[in-house]
C-alpha positions as CSV (number, residue, x, y, z in Angstrom):
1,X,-43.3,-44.5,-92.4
2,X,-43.8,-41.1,-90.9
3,X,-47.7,-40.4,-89.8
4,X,-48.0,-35.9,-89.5
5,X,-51.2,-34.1,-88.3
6,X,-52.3,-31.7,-91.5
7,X,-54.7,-29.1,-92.0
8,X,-56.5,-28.8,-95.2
9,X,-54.2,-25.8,-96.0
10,X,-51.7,-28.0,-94.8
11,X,-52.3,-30.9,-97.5
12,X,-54.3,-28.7,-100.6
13,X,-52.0,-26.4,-100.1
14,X,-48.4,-27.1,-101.9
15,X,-48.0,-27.9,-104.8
16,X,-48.6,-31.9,-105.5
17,X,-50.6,-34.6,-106.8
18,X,-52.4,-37.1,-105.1
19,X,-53.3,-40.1,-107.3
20,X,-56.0,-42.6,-107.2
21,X,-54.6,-46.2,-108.6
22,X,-57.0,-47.4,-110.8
23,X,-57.7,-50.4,-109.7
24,X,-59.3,-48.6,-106.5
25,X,-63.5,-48.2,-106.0
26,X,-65.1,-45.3,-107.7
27,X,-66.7,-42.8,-105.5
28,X,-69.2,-44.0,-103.5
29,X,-69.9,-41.7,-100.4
30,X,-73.8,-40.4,-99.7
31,X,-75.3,-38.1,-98.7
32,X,-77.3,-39.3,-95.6
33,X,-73.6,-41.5,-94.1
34,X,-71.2,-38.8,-95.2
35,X,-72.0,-35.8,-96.5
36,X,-74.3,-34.2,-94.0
37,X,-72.4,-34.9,-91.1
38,X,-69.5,-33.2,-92.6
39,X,-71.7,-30.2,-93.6
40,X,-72.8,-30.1,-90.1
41,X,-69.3,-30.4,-88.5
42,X,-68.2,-27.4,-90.6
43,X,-71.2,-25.0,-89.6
44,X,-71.2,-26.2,-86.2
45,X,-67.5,-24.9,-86.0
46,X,-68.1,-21.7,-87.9
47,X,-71.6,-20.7,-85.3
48,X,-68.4,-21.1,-83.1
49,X,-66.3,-18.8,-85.0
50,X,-68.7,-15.9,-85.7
51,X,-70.2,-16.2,-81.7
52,X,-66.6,-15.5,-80.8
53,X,-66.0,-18.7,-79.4
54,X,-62.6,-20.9,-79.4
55,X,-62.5,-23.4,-82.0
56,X,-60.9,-26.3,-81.7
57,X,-59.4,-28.6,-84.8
58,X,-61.9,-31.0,-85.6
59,X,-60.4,-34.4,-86.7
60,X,-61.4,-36.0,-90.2
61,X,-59.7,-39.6,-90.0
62,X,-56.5,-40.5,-91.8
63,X,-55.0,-41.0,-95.2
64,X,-52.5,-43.3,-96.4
65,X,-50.1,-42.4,-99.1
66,X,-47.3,-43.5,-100.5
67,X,-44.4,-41.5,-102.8
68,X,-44.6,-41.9,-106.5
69,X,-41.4,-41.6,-109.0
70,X,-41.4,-38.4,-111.0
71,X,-38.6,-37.1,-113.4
72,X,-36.8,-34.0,-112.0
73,X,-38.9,-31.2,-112.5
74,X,-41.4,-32.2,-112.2
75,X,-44.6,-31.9,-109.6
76,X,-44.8,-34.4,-106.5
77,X,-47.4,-37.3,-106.5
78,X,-48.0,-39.3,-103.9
79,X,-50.0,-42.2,-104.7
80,X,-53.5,-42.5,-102.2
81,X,-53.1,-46.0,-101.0
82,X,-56.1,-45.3,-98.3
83,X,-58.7,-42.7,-97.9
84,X,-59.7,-41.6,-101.8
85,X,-63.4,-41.0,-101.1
86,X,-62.2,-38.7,-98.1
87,X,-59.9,-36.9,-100.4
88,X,-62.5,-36.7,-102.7
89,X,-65.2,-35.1,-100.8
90,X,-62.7,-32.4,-99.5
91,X,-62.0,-31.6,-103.1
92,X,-65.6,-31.1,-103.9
93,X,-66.6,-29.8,-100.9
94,X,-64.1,-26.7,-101.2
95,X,-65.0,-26.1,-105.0
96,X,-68.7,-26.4,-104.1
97,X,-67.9,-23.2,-101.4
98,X,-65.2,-21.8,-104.0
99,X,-68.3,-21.5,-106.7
100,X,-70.7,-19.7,-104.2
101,X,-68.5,-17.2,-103.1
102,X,-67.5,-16.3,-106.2
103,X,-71.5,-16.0,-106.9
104,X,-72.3,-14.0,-104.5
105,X,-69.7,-11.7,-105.2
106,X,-67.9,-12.3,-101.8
107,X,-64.6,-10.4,-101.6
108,X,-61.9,-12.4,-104.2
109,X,-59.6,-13.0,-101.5
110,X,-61.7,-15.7,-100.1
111,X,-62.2,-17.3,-103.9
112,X,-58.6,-17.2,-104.2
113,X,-58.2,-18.8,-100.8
114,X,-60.5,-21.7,-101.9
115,X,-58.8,-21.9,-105.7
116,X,-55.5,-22.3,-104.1
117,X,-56.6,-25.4,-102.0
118,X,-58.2,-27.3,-105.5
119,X,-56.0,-26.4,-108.2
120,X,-51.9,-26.7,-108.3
121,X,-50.6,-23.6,-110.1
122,X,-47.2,-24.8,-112.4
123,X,-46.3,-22.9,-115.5
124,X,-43.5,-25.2,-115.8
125,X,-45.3,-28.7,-116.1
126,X,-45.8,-30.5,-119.3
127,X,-48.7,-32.6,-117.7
128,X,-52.3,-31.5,-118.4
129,X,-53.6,-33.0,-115.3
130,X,-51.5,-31.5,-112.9
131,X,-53.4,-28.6,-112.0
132,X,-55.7,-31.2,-110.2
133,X,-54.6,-31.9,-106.7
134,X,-56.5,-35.4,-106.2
135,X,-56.6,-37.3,-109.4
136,X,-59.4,-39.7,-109.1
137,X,-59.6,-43.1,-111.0
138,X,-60.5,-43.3,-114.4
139,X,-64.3,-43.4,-113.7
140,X,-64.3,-40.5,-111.8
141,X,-62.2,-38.4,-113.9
142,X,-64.6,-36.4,-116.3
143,X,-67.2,-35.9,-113.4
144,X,-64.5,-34.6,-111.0
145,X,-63.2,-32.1,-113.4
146,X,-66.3,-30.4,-114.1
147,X,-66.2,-30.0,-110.5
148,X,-62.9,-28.8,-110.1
149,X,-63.0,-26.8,-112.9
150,X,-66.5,-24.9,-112.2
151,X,-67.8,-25.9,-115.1
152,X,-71.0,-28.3,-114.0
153,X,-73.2,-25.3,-115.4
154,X,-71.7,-25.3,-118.5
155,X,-71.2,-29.4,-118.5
156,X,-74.6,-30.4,-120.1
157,X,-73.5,-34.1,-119.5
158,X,-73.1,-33.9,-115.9
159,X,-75.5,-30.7,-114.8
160,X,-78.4,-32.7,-113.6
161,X,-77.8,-34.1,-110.2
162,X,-81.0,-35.6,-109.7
163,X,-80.7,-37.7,-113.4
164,X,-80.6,-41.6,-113.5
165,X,-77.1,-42.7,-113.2
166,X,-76.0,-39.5,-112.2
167,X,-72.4,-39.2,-110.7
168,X,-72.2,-39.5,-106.8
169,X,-69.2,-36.6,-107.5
170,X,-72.0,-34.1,-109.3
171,X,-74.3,-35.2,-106.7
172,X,-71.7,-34.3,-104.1
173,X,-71.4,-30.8,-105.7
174,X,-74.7,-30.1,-105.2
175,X,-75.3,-30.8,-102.0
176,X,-72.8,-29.4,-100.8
177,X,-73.4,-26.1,-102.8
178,X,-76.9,-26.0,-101.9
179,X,-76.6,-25.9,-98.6
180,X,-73.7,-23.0,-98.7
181,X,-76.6,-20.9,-100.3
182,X,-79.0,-21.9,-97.8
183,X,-76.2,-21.4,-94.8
184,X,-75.2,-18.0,-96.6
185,X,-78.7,-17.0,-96.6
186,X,-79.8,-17.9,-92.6
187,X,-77.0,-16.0,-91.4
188,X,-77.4,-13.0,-93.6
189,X,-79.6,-11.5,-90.9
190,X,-76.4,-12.2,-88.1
191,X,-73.6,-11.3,-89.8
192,X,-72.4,-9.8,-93.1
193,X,-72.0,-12.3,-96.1
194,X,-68.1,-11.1,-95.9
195,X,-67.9,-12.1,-92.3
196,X,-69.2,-15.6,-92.8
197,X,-67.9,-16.8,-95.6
198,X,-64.4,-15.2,-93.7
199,X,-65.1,-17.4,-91.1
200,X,-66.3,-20.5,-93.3
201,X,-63.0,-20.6,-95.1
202,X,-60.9,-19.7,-92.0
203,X,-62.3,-23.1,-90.6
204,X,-62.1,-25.0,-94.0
205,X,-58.6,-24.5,-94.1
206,X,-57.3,-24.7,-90.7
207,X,-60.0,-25.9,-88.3
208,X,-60.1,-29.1,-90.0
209,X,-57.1,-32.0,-89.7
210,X,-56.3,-35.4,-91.2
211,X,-53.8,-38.2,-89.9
212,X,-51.0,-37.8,-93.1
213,X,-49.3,-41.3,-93.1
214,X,-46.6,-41.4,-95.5
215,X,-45.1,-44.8,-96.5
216,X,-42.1,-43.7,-97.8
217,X,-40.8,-40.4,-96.6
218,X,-39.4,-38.1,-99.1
């Protein structure tokens, strides 16, 4: 068992899949419990940033995984044994901020930044999933895609938020969408759009950390 301190660059960043087993919980997290306070933990570090002020790594809890068998050739999994919803949210919380930049015609460098943390890129792999760097359980999947993929305006099956029954992922999205554009538009008056979202990815992918414990270390 090895336990590392990771950045979001750190974990998103290589190539690898991280698998929910299916017998796991759906996705569950809320807005009022989870959500917000991680939106307000990332723009209280980035009024840091753009005030010029040191930022220190903010700590997101720990996740548990646990090496998976693949054929040679083939992309690493690691199998999530604990902290899926985490994951999760992280996932949708960087393509939420991935979609608005690219919206607001931000420059590409920071949608690239973003892309690279929620999609693997492996011309070589014979698996249609792989581009997805958390693979949810079964539930979650078509939901999490849409998401991943930037499609939830094109999805007409998983575009309303607010419907009965909707998905806690969708609803996720939108939240956390929503209150880029808001956050992009209160600090328009401070600071360029380029600058913030500069400093809103710059502390997305290295101000925050998770607890890596690996059961079995490759």
């Amino acid at each position: 068992m090895e336990a590392t301190s990771m950045t979001l660059r750190g974990l998103f960043g290589a190539d690898q899949r991280l698998v929910v087993p299916v017998f796991q919980r759906p996705y569950v997290w809320t807005e009022d419990r989870n959500w917000r306070p991680l939106w307000e933990d990332v723009t209280a570090l980035v009024r840091r940033r753009l005030a010029g002020e040191e930022v220190h790594p903010h700590f997101l809890g720990a996740v548990v995984l646990d090496q998976m068998p693949t054929p040679t050739g083939s992309m690493p999994a690691r199998q999530v044994i604990d902290g899926q919803q985490r994951l999760t949210t992280l996932q949708v919380l960087l393509a939420a901020v991935r979609d608005v930049a690219r919206e607001l015609d931000v420059q590409d460098r920071y949608v690239r930044a973003l892309a690279k943390l929620t999609a693997n890129d492996d011309d070589m792999t014979d698996d249609l999933h792989a581009v997805y760097k958390v693979w949810p359980t079964n539930i979650d999947r078509v939901p999490f895609c849409a998401v991943v993929d930037g499609g939830l305006r094109r999805a007409v099956d998983v575009a309303a938020p607010a419907a009965p029954g909707a998905s806690a992922i969708v609803q996720a999205y939108w939240f956390f969408r929503d209150r880029t554009v808001e956050w992009a538009r209160e600090l328009v008056y401070e600071s360029t759009v380029d600058e913030s979202f500069d400093a809103l990815v710059r502390v997305l992918r290295d101000k925050f950390e998770l607890v890596v414990i690996d059961l079995r270390v490759r």
